[in-house]
N, C-alpha and C positions, 0 to 999 in steps of 0.2 A: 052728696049728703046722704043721700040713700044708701050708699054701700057702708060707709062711716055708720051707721045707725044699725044696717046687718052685723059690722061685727060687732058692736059693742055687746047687740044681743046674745049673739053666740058668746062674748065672752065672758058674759052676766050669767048665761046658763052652765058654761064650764065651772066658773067658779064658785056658785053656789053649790054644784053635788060634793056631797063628802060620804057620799052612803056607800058601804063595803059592799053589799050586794044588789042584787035591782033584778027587776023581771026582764027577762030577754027585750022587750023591746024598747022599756026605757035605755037597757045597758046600751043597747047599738045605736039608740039616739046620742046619749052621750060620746059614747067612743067619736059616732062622727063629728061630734061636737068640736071634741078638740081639733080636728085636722080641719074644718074650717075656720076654725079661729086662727089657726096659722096662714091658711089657703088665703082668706079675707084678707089678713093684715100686710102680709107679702105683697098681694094682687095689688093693694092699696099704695105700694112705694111707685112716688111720680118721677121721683127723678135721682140716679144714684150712678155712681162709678166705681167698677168692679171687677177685680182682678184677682181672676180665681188659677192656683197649680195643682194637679193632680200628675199623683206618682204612684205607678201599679207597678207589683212585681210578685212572683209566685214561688212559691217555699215548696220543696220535696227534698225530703229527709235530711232536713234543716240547713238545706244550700239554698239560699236566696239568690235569686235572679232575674234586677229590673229587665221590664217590658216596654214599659212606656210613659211618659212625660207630657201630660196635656195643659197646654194654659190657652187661657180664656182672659179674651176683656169683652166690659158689655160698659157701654155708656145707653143709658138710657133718661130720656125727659120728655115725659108724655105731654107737658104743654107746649112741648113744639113739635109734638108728634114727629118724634124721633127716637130711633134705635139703631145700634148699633153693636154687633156681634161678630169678633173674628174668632180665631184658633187655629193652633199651633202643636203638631203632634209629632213627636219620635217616635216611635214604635217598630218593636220585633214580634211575631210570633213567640208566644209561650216554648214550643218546643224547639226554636232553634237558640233561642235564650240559654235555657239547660243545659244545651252543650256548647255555647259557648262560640256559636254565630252570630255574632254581631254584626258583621258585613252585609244582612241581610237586612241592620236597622231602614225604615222607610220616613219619609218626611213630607207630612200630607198639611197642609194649612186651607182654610175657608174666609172669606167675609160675606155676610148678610148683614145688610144696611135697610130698613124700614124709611122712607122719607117722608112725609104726608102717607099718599098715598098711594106712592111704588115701594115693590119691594124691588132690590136689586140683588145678585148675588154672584159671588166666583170661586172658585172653586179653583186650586191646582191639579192644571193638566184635565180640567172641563172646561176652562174660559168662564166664561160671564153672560149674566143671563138678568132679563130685568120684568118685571109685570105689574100691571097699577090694577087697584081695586076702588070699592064705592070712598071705603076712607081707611085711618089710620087702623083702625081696630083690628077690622077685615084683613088689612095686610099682613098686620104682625101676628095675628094667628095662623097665618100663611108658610111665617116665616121660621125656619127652623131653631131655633133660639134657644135656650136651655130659661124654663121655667121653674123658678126659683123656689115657688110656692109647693112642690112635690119633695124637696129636701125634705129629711128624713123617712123617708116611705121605703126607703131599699136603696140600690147601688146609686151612687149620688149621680154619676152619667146619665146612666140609661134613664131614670127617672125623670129629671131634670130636662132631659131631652127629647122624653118619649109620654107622653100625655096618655097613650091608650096603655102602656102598661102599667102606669099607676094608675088609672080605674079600674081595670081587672083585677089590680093588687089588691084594693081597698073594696072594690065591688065583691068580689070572692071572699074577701074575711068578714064581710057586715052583714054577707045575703045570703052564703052556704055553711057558716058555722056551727060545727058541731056543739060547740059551746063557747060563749062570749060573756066574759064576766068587765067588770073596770071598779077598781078600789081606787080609793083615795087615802093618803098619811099626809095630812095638815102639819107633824109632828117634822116628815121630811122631806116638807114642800114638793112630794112627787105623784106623778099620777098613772098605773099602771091599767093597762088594754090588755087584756087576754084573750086570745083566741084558739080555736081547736077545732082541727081537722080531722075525725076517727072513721076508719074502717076497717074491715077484719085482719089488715094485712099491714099497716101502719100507722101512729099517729104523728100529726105533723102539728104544734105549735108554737105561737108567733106571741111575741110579746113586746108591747110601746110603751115605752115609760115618758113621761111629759115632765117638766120642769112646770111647779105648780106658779112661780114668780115671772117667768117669762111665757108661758105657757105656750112650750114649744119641746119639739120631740128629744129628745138627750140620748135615747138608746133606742134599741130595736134589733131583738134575737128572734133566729128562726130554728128551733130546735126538732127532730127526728129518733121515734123511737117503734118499738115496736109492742104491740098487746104483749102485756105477761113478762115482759122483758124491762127491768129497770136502768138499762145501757140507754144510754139519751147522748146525742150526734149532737154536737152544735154547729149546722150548716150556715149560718150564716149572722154575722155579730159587728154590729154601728153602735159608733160610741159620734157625741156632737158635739163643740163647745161654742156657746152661742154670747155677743155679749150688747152691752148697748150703745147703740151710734147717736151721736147729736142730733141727726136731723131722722132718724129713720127708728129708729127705736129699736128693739130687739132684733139682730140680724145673726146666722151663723157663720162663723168665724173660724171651725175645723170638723171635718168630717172624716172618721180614719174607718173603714171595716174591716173586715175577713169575711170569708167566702171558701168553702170548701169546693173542689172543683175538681175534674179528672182530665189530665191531660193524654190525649192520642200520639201515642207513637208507634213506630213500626220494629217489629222482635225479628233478631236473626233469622228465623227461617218467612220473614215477608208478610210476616200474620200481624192483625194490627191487635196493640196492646193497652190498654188504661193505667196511670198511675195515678194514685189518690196525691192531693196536693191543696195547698191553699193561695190564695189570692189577694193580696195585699192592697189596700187603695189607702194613702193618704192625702185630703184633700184640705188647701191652706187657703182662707178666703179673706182678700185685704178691703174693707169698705174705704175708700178714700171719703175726706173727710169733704163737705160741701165749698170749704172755701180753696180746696183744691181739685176740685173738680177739671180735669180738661175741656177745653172747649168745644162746642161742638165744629166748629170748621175742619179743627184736625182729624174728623172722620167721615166728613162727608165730601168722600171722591168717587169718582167715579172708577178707577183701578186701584188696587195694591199693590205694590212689588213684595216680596219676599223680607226686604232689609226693613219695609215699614210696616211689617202685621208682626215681627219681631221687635221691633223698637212698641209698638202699643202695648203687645202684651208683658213686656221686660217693666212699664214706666209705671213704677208705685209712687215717685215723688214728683 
């Protein structure tokens, strides 16, 4: 009841600012406003089935060349304090990609299973590993899991999966900002975060546009320029398409970015060389709907083969 009543708050304070400008410290309340009313309302889903594909591939001098293929299932229902997280990954190397080594693709899969209060996990080609804590909570913060509640903040992986780089992320744009503005257009229902990074030698700004109806992230550019110089980089650009599930409400549904990037390779005479390139991720998110929900039995084992963390992550119907 108590968290249910946190977000409402926060999302009664999102929704009442519509002011174009504000004093530094209102703006960074608000900014953070919006990202816990996402964080809340995510944290808040008890129980859902979820099967996520990501596809990276990286562009130099407009030859495209996948890298990798990751899917995800997560069954989760926190009133039986259970979770349940496998994956499934192809992957090359960036530079062996580019020219066209694929013999080198690799094929790496995981399961982590939450149960009460062991986590269990396995790993291909580490075995199987298991550990119990005081309860459910304790464990599955334990457990390596892609936390859902960080979507839109930056690369949907690492974010998703990586807890301390999205507070650095957001901790650094809220606490060292050179300047921090947030507008609101009622006119088209969107809400834009500006940030800025200045010093004598670069500026570096970040911009979050919110969807004012679902009030959830829809974009997020990270742009590079320099003092006196009106050439502006766009290093890095998230588009989100988010929609509404029956039992869960607002959930996101497609994550695609770009990423500017520099790949290492090695020049005729042995010298290592950088080529500028970009970074492709498209990621397709299927909510299964509550009355087809899988069961929980069919994930709680105690090993995986290879044919069954493929048949999980494949079964959308």
């Amino acid at each position: 009841m108590t968290k249910n009543l946190g977000a409402l708050f926060v999302l009664g304070v999102c929704c009442a600012s519509v002011a174009t400008a504000q004093d530094e410290t209102g703006a960074r309340e608000e900014a953070q406003g919006y990202f816990d009313a996402v964080a809340i309302r995510m944290a808040n889903f008890q129980e859902y089935d979820l099967l996520v594909r990501v596809d990276n591939s990286v562009v130099v001098n407009d030859v495209v060349a996948p890298v990798s293929t990751t899917r995800w299932r997560i069954r989760m229902d926190k009133g039986e304090n259970f979770c349940c997280f496998v994956a499934l990954e192809e992957s090359v190397d960036p530079e062996s990609a580019m020219v066209g080594k694929l013999d080198k693709m690799k094929l790496g899969w995981k399961a982590t299973i939450v149960d009460g209060t062991e986590l269990r996990t396995q790993i291909a080609g580490r075995g199987r590993g298991s550990q119990a804590y005081r309860d459910f909570d304790e464990a599955l913060s334990q457990a390596r899991c892609p936390n859902l509640s960080f979507i839109g903040t930056g690369d949907f992986l690492s974010t998703c999966l990586d807890s301390k780089r999205y507070r650095l992320r957001l901790g650094r744009a809220f606490g060292a900002a050179t300047k921090l503005r947030v507008s609101s257009s009622p006119a088209e229902a969107q809400c834009n975060i500006n940030v800025v990074f200045q010093n004598a030698k670069s500026i570096e700004s970040h911009l979050w546009q919110f969807g004012l109806h679902s009030l959830s992230p829809e974009r997020y550019i990270t742009r590079m320029s320099r003092p006196g110089n009106r050439k502006t980089r766009v290093m890095f650009d998230q588009r989100l398409d988010w929609e509404k599930h029956s039992a869960l409400g607002w959930v996101p549904v497609m994550c695609e970015s770009t990423e500017e990037i520099r790949l290492k390779s090695e020049a005729e005479d042995g010298q290592r060389k950088y080529t500028l390139a970009k970074k492709l991720s498209d990621a397709q998110l299927y909510w299964k709907k509550p009355d087809n929900y899988t069961d929980l039995a069919d994930f709680r084992k105690m090993e995986f083969s290879l044919a069954e963390i493929q048949k999980l992550v494949d079964a959308k119907e």
